[in-house]
VOPAGU-2260 file (C-alpha; in pm, 1 decimal, decimal comma):
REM VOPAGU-2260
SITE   aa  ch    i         X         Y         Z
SITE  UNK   A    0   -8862,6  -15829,4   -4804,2
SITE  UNK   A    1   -9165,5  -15560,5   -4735,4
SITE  UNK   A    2   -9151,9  -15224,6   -4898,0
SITE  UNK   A    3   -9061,8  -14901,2   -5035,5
SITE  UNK   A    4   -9220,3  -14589,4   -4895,4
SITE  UNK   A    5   -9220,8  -14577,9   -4535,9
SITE  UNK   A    6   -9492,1  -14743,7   -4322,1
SITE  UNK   A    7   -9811,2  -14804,7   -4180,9
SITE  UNK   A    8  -10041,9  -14978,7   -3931,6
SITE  UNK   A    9  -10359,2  -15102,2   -3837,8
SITE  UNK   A   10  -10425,9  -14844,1   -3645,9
SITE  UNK   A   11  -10692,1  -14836,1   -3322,3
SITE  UNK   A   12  -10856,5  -14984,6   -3049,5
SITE  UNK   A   13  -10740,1  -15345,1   -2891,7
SITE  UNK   A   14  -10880,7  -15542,4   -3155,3
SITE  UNK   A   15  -10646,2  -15343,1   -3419,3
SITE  UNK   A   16  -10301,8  -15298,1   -3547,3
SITE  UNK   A   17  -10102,4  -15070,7   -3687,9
SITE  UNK   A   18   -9917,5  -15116,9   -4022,8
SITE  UNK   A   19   -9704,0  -15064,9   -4320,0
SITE  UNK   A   20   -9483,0  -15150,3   -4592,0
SITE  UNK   A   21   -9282,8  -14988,2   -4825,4
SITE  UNK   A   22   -9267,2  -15053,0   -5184,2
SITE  UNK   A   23   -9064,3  -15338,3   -5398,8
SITE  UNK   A   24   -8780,9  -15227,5   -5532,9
SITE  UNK   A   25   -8528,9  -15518,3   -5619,4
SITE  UNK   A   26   -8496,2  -15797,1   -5434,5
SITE  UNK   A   27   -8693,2  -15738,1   -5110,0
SITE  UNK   A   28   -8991,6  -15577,9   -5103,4
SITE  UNK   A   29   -8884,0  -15401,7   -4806,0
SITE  UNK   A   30   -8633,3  -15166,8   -4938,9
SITE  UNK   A   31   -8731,2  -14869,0   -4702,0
SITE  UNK   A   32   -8511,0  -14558,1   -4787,1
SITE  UNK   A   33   -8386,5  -14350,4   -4532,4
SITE  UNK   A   34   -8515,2  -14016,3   -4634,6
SITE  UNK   A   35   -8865,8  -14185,9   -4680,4
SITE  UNK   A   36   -8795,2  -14381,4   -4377,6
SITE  UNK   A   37   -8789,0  -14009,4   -4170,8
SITE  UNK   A   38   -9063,2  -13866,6   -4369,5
SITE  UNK   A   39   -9291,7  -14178,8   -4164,0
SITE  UNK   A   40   -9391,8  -13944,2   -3871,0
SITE  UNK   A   41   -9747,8  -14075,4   -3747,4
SITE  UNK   A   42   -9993,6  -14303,9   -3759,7
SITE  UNK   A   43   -9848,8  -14597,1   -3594,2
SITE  UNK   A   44  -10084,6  -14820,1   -3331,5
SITE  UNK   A   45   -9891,6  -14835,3   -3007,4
SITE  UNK   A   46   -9934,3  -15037,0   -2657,2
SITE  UNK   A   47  -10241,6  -14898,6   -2505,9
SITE  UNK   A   48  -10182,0  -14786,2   -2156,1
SITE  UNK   A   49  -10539,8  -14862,6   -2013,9
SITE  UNK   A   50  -10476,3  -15125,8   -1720,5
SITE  UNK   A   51  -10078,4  -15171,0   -1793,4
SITE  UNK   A   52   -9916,2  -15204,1   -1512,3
SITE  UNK   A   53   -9618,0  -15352,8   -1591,6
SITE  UNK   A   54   -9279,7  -15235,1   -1699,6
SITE  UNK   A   55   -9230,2  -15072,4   -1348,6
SITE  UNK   A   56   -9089,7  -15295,6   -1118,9
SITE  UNK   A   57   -9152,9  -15625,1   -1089,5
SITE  UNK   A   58   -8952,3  -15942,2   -1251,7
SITE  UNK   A   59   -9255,8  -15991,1   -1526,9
SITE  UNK   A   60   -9218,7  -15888,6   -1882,9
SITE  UNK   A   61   -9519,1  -15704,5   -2033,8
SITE  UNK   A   62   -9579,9  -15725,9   -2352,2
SITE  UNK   A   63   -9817,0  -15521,6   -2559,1
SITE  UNK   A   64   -9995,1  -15672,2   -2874,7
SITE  UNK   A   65  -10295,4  -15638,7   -3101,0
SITE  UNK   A   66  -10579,4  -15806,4   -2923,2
SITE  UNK   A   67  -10843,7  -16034,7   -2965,3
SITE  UNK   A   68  -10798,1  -16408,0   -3121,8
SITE  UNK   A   69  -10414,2  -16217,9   -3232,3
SITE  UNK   A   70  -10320,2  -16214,8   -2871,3
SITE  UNK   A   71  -10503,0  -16568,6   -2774,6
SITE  UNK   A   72  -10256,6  -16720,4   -3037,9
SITE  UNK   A   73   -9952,0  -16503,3   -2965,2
SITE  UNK   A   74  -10020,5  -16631,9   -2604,1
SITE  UNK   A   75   -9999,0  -16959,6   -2709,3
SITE  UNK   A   76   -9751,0  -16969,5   -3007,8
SITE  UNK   A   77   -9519,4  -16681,8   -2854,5
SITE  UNK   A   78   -9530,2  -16589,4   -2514,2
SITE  UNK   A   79   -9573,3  -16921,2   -2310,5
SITE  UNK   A   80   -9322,5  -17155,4   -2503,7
SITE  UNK   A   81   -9088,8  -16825,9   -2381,5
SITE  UNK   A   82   -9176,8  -16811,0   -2020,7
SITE  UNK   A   83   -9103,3  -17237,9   -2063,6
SITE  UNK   A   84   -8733,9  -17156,6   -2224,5
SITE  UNK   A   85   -8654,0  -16902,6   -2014,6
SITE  UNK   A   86   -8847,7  -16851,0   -1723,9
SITE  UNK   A   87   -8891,4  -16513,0   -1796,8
SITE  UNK   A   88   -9278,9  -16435,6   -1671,6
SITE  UNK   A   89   -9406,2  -16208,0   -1954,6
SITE  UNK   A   90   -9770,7  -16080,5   -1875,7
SITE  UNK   A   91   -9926,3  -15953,0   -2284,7
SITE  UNK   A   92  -10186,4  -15696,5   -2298,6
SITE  UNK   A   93  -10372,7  -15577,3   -2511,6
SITE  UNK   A   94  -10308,0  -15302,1   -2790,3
SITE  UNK   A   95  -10476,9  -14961,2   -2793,7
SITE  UNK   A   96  -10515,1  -14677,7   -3073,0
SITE  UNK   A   97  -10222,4  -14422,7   -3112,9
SITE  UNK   A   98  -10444,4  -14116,1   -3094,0
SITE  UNK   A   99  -10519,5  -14178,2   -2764,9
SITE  UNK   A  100  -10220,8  -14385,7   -2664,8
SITE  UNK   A  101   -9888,0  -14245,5   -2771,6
SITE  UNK   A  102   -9948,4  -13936,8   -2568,3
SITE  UNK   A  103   -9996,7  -14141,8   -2297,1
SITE  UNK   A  104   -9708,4  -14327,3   -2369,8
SITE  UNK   A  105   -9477,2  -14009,2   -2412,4
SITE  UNK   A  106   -9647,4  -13870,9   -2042,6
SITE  UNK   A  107   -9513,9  -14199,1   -1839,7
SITE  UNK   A  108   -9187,4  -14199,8   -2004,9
SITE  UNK   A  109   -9150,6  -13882,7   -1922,8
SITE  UNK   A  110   -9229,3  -13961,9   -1581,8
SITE  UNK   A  111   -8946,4  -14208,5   -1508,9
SITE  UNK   A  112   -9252,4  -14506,0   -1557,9
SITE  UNK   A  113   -9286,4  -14761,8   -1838,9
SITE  UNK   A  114   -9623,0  -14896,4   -1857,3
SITE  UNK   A  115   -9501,9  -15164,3   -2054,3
SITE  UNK   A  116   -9197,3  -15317,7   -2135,9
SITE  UNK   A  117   -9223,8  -15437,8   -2522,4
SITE  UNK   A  118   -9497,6  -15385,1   -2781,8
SITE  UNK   A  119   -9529,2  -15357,9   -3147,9
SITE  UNK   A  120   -9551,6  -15072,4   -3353,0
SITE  UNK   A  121   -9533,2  -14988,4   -3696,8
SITE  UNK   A  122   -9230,9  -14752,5   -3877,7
SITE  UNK   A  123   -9437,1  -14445,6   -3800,9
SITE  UNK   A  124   -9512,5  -14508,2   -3440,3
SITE  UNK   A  125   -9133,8  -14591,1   -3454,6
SITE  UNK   A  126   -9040,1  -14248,5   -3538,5
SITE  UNK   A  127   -9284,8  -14080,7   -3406,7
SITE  UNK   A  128   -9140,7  -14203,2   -3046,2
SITE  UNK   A  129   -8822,4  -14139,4   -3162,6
SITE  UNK   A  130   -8872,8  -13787,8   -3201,5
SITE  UNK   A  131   -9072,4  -13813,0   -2859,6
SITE  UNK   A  132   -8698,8  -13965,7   -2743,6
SITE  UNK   A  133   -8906,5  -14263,2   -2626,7
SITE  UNK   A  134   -8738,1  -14585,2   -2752,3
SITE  UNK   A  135   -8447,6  -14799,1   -2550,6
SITE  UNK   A  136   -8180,1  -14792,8   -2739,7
SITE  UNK   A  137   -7997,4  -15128,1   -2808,8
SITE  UNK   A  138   -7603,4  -15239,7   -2906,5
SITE  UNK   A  139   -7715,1  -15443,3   -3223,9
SITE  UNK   A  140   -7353,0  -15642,6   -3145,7
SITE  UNK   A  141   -7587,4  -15754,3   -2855,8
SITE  UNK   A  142   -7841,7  -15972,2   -3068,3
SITE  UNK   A  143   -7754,1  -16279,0   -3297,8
SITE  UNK   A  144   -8117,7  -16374,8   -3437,5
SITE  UNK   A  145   -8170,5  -16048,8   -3622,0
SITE  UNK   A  146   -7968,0  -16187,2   -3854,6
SITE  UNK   A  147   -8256,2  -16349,8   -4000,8
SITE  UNK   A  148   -8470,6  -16084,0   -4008,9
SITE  UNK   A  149   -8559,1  -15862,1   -4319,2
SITE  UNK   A  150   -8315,5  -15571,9   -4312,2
SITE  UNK   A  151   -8646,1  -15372,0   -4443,5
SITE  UNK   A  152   -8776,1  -15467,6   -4117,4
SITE  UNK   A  153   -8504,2  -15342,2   -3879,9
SITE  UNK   A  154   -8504,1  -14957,1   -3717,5
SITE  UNK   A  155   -8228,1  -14805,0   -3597,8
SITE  UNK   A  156   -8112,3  -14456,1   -3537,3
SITE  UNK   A  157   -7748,2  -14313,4   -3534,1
SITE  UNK   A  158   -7624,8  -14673,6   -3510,8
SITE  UNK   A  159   -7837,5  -14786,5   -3242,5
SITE  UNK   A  160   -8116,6  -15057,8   -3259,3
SITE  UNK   A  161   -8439,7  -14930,0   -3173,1
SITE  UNK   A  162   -8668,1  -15167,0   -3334,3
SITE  UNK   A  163   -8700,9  -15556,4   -3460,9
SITE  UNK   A  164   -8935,7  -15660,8   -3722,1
SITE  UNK   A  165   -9230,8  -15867,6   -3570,8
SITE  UNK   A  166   -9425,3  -15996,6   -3841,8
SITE  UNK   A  167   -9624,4  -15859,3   -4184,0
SITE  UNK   A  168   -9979,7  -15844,0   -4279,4
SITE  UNK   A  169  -10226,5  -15785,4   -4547,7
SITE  UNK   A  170  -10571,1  -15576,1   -4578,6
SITE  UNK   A  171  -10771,6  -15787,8   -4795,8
SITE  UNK   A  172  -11154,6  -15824,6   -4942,2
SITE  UNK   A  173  -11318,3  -16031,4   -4705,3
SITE  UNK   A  174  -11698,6  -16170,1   -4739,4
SITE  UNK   A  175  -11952,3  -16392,5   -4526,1
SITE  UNK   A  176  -11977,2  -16709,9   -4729,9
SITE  UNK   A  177  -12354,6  -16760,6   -4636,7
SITE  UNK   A  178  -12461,8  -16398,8   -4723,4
SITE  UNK   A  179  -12231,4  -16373,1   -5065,6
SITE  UNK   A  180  -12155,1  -16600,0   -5285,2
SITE  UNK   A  181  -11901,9  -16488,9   -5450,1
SITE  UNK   A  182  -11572,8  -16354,4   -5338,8
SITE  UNK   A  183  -11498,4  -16005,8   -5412,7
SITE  UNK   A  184  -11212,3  -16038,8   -5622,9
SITE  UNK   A  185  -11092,9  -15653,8   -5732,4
SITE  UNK   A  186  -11102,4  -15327,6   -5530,9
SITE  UNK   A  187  -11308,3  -15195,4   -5778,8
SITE  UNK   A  188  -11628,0  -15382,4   -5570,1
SITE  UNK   A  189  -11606,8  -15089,8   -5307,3
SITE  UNK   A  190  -11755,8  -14840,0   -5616,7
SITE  UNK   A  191  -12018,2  -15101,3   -5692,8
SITE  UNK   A  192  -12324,2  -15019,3   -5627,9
SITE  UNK   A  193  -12448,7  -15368,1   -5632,2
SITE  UNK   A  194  -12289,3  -15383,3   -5282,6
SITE  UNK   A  195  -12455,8  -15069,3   -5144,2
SITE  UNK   A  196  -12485,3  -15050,4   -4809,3
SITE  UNK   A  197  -12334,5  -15369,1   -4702,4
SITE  UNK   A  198  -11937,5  -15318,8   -4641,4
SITE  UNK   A  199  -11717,7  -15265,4   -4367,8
SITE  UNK   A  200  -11442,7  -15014,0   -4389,4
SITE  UNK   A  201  -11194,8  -14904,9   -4206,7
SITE  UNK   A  202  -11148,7  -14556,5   -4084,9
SITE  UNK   A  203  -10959,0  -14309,0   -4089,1
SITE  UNK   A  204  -10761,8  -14257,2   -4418,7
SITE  UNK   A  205  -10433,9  -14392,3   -4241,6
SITE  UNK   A  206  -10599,4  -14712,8   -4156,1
SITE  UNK   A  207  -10675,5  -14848,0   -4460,3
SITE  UNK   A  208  -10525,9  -14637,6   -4663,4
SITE  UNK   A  209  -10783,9  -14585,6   -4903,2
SITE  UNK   A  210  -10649,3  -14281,4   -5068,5
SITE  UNK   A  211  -10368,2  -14518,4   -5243,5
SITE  UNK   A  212  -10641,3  -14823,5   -5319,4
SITE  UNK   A  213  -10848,3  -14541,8   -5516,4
SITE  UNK   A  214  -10504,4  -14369,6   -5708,5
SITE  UNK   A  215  -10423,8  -14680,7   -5787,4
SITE  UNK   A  216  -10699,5  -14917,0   -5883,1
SITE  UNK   A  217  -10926,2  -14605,3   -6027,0
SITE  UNK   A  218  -10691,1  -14357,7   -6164,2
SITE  UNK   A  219  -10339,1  -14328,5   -6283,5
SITE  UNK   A  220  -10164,8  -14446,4   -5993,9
SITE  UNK   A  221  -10002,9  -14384,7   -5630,8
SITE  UNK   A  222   -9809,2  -14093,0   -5789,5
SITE  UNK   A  223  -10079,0  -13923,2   -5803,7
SITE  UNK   A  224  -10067,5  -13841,1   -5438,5
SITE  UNK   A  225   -9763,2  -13642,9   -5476,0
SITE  UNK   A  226   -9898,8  -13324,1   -5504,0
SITE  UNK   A  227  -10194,2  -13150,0   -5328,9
SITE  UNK   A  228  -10391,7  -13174,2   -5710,0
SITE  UNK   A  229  -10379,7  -13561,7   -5715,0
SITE  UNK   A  230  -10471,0  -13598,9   -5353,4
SITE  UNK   A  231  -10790,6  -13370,9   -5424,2
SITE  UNK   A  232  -10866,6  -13589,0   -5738,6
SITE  UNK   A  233  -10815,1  -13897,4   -5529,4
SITE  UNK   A  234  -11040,0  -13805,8   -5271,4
SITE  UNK   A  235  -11343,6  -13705,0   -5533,6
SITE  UNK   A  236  -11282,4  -14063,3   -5642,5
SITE  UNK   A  237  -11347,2  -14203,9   -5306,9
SITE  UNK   A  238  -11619,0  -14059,9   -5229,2
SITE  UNK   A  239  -11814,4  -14357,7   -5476,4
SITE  UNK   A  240  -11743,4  -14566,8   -5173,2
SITE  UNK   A  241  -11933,9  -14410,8   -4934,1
SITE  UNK   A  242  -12285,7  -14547,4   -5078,0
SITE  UNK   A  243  -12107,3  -14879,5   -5040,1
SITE  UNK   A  244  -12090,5  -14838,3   -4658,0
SITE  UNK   A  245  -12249,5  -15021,9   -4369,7
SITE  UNK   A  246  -11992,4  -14937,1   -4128,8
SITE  UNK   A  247  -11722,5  -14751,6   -4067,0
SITE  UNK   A  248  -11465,9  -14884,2   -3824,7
SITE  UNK   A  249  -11187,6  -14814,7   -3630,4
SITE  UNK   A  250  -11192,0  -15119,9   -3393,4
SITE  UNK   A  251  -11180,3  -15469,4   -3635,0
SITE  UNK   A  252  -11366,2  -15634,1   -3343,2
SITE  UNK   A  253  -11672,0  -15462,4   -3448,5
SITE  UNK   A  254  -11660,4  -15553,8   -3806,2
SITE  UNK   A  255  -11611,9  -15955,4   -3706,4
SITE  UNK   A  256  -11831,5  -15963,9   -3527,3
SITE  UNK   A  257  -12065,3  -15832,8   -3764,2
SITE  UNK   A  258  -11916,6  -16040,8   -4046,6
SITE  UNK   A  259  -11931,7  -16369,5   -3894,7
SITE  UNK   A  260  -12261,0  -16340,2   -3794,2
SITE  UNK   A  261  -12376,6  -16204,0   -4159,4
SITE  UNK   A  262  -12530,0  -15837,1   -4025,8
SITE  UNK   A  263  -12226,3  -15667,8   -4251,2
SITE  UNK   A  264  -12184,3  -15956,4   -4505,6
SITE  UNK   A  265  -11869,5  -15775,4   -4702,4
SITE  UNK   A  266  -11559,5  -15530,7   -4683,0
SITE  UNK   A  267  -11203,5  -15547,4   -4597,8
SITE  UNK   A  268  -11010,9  -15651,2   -4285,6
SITE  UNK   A  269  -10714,3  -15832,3   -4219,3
SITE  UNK   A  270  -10611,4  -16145,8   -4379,7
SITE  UNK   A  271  -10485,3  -16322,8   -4109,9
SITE  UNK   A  272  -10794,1  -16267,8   -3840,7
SITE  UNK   A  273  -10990,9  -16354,1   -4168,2
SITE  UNK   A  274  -10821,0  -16715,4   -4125,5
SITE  UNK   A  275  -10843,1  -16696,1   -3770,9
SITE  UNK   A  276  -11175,5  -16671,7   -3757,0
SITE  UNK   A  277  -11264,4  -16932,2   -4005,1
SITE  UNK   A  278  -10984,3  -17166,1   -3935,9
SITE  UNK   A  279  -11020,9  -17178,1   -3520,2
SITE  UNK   A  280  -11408,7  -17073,1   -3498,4
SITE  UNK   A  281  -11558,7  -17247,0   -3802,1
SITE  UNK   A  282  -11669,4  -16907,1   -3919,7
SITE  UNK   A  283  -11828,4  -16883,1   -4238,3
SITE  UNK   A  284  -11592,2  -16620,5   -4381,2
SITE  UNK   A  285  -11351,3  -16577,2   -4667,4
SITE  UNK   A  286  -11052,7  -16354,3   -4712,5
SITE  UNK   A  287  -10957,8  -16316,6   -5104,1
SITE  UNK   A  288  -10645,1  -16092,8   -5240,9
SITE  UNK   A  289  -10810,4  -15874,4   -5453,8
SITE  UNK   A  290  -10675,4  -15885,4   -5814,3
SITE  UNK   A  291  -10464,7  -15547,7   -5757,8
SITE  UNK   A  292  -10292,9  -15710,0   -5489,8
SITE  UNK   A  293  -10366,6  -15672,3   -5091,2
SITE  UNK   A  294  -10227,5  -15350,8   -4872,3
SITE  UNK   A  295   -9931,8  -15490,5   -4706,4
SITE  UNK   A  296   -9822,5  -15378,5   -4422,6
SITE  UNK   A  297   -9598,1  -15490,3   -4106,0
SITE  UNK   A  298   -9463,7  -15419,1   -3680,6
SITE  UNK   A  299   -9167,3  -15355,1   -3534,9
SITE  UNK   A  300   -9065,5  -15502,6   -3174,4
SITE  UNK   A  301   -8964,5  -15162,0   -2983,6
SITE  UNK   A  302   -8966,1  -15081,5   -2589,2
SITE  UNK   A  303   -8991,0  -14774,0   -2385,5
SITE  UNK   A  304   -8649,7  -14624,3   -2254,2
SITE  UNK   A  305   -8800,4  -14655,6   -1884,1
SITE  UNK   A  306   -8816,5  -15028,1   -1890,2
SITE  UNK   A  307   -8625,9  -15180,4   -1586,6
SITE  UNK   A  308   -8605,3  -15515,0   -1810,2
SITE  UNK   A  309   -8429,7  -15423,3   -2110,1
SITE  UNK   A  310   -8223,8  -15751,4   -2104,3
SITE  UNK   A  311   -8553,4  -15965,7   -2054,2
SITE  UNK   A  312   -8686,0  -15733,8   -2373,5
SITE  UNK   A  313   -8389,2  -15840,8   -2560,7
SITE  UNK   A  314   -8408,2  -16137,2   -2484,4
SITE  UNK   A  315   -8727,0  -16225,2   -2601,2
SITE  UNK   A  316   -8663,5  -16055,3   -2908,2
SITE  UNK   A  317   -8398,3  -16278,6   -2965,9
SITE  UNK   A  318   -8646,7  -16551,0   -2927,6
SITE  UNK   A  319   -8945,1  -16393,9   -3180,1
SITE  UNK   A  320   -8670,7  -16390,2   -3420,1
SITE  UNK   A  321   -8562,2  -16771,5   -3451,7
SITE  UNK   A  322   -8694,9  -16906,5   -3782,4
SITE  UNK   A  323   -8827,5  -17177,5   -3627,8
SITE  UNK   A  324   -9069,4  -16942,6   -3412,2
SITE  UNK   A  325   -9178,8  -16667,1   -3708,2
SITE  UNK   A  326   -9263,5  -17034,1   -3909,4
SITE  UNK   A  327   -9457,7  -17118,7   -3575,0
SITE  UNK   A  328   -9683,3  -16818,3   -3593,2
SITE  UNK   A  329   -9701,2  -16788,3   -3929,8
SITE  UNK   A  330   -9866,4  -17152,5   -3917,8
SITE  UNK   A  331  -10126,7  -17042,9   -3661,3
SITE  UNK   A  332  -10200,1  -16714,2   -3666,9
SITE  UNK   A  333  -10095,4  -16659,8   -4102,9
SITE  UNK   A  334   -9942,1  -16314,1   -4071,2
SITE  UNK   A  335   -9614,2  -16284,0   -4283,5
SITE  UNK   A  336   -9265,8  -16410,6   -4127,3
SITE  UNK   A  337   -9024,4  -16131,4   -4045,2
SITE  UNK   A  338   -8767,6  -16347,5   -4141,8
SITE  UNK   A  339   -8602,4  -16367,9   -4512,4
SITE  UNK   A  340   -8772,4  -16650,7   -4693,3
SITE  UNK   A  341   -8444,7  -16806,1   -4753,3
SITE  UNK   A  342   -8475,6  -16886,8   -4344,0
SITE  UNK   A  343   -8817,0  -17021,4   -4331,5
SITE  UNK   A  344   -8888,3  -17427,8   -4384,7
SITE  UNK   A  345   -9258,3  -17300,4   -4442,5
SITE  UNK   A  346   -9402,7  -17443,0   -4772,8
SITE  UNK   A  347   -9492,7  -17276,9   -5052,9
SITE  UNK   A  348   -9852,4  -17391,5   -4960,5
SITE  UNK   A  349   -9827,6  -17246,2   -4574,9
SITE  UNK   A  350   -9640,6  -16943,9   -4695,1
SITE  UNK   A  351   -9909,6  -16868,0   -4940,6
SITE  UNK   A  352  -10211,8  -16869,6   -4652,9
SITE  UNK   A  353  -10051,2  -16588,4   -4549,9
SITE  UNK   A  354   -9873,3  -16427,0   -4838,4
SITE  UNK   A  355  -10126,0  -16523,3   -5133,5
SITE  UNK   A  356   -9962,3  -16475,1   -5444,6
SITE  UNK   A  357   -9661,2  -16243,3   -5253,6
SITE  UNK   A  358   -9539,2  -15953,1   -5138,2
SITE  UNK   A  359   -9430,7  -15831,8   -5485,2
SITE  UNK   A  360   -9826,6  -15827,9   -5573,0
SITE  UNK   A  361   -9880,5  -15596,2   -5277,4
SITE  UNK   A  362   -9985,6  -15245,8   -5251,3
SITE  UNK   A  363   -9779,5  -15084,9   -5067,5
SITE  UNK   A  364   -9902,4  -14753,5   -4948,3
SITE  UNK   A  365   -9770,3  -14387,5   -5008,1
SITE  UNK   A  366   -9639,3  -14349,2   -4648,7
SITE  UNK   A  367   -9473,6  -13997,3   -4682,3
SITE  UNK   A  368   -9835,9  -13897,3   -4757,8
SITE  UNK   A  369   -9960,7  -13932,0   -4431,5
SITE  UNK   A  370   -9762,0  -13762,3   -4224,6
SITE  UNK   A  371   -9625,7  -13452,7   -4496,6
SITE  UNK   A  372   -9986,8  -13402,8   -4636,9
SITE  UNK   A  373  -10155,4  -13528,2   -4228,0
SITE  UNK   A  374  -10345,4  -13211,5   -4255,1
SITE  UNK   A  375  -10483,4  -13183,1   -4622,0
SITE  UNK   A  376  -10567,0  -13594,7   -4598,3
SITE  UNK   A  377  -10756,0  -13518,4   -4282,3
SITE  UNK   A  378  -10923,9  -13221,6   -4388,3
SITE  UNK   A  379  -11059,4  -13402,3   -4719,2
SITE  UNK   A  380  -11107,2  -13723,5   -4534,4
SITE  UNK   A  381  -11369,7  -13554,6   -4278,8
SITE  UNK   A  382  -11519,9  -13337,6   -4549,5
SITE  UNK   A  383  -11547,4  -13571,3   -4844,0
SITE  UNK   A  384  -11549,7  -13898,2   -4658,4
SITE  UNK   A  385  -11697,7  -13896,0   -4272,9
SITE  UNK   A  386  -11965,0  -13585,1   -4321,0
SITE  UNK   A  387  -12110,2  -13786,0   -4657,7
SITE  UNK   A  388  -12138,9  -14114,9   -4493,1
């Protein structure tokens, strides 16, 4: 359903999200090999441990999610119609960046503690745990409603379950209604110099994966980043964005604010908190899939080995992954259903608020590159990128 490379996230503070997506290759644009699956080793968003307290002994689920107006609807959509089924108390907080949060993570696990119980994470901060040893493993014999979801969008390791797709997303061109008149429609507007000085983008390289807009909008393509030449060539290319800028960010509360009220009238930031915002707040604010297609990406469902409520975990994984409930927050909060589209009852009209034209006219970013080339990316990022901005 999602990809082909391995994955990504929207990486950072409370207000942001890790993601990814692999590239289409037959049927679902999912397919995630398992060699490119391994190569995924960072980047990933993870729960962020400042003021969790849960996961350590008490009867109350804690659930870690993106924040913001995500985890006001996931609240509302998700996590109370639960607690009503079930009455399993489940207490969500809110989502923190990986670089300061997966070490954090790893320390309490290693400790015996689990800070939280469940949050979402992306294929790299998947793997990444899993080579920390950090992830509950699950029976998959244990769970009935996976059936529904994406196989693209299911982890597991050496026959175990360790993670359960939560939902998709796409990075899109996004512009205050009142300030611009007219959408942004191709990739190509972040090398315009008409828009100098007025965008928001999203920092570092793994966030918004930049590198694989530029390869493949401006140059011959994501192949391009398979070799230490390309990259270089890729990054040279960038750096025509960086007159574009108004703002870097790594926490998308700063940008919406900023776009809503007009002070950084254009850029890109996520589709669905695009909608969100206009939809729930009357914001004057547009999100458009660029021509090339939007940068796909999705979460995974995962919990730390610690947890004293595995079974509650499960359980409300088994819930998230009903049909009925992915069509649910797909309806409110238009992120992408984990669940094959064959599932849904969406129509083509409510599936397209969150999918535009489909996941087939995604980008889907050049995973592997991330974590094999973390160093050279980083290096040209800083130097080409940050220090010229």
């Amino acid at each position: 359903m999602y990809g082909n490379s391995s994955e990504e996230q929207k990486d950072g503070n409370p207000e942001e999200r890790g993601r990814n997506i692999a590239q289409s290759t037959g049927t679902s644009p999912f397919d995630v090999s398992r060699r490119q699956v391994l190569a995924a080793g960072a980047g990933a968003s993870v729960a962020g441990l400042a003021g969790c307290t849960g996961g350590g002994g008490d009867d109350t689920l804690t659930v870690s999610v993106f924040g913001g107006a995500f985890k006001d609807i996931l609240d509302e959509e998700l996590f109370t119609p639960f607690e009503e089924e079930t009455d399993i108390a489940v207490q969500s907080e809110a989502q923190g960046g990986i670089s300061e949060v997966l070490p954090q993570l790893e320390g309490a696990v290693r400790g015996g503690s689990a800070p939280v119980d469940l949050l979402i994470s992306t294929v790299p901060g998947v793997l990444r745990g899993l080579n920390s040893d950090l992830w509950y493993r699950w029976d998959s014999s244990n769970f009935e409603n996976t059936q529904y979801i994406s196989d693209d969008l299911i982890s597991e390791d050496g026959g175990d379950l360790i993670g359960v797709g939560s939902m998709g997303w796409f990075i899109n061109l996004v512009h205050n209604t009142n300030q611009i008149d007219s959408p942004l429609t191709s990739w190509n507007a972040l090398w315009d110099s008409q828009y100098e000085g007025q965008l928001g983008l999203l920092t570092p390289a793994v966030t918004g994966f930049l590198p694989d807009i530029a390869a493949e909008v401006r140059l011959d393509g994501q192949q391009m980043l398979d070799n230490e030449e390309g990259i270089r060539e890729v990054f040279e290319e960038l750096q025509g964005i960086v007159p574009q800028s108004g703002l870097w960010y790594t926490n998308e509360a700063n940008f919406q604010s900023r776009l809503a009220e007009g002070e950084v009238p254009a850029g890109m930031l996520y589709h669905d908190i695009t909608r969100v915002l206009k939809v729930t707040q009357d914001a004057p604010v547009e999100s458009t899939f660029p021509d090339e297609g939007g940068v796909l990406g999705s979460g995974r469902w995962v919990a730390p080995k610690t947890t004293d409520l595995a079974d509650e975990a499960r359980e409300f994984i088994e819930y998230a992954s009903r049909p009925a409930v992915q069509d649910r927050i797909t309806k409110t909060l238009f992120t992408v259903p984990a669940i094959e589209r064959q599932h849904s009852e969406l129509s083509d009209e409510e599936y397209a608020k969150a999918a535009g034209p489909g996941l087939d006219e995604a980008i889907l970013p050049s995973f592997d590159l991330y974590v094999d080339e973390e160093k050279l990316v980083n290096e040209l990022w800083n130097e080409l990128i940050v220090q010229e901005g």
